[in-house]
C-alpha positions, -999 to 999 in steps of 0.1 A, spaced: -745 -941 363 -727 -911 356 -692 -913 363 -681 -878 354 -663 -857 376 -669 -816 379 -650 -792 389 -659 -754 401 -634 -732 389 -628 -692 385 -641 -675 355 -616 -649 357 -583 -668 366 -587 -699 352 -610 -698 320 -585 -682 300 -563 -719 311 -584 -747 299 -573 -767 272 -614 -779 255 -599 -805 241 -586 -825 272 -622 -817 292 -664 -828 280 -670 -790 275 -667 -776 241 -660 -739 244 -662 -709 269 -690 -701 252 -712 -729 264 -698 -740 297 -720 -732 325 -715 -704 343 -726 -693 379 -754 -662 377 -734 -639 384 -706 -652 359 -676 -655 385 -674 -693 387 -681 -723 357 -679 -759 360 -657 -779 344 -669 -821 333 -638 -844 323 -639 -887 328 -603 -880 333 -582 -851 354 -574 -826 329 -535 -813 329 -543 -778 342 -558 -795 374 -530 -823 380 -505 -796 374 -521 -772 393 -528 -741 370 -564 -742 379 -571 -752 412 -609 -759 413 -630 -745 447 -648 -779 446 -648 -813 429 -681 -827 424 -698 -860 415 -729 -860 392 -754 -856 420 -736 -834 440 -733 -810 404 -772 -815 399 -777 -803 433 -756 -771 429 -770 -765 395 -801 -764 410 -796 -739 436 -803 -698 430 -764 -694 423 -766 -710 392 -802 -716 379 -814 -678 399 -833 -653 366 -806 -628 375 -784 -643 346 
């Protein structure tokens, strides 16, 4: 079972504030993005720093199924991307 955690975040306010080597993503260049590029989702085991001290504070924290589920809705898989 998965047992990451991920978090929806701001693409404009909080991007700019994530420290890649204390999350799973490697790069703004390949972490997901909504369609319409405004949000991105954030996968970490353990809470990164700019959560637990509250620089980013994500819209939602989700589990792996609850993140395949979002994926999967027109908001982040739509063809408008």
């Amino acid at each position: 079972m998965n047992s990451y955690t991920y978090a929806i975040c701001n693409v404009s306010s909080d991007l700019g504030d994530v420290d890649f080597s204390d999350v799973l993503n490697t790069s703004s260049a390949t972490t997901r993005t909504s369609t319409d590029e405004t949000l991105f989702v954030l996968k970490y085991k353990t809470t990164p720093t700019v959560i637990t001290n509250s620089t980013i504070t994500p819209s939602q924290t989700l589990n792996h199924s609850e993140c395949l589920t979002l994926m999967a809705t027109a908001a982040w898989s739509g063809s408008t991307r």
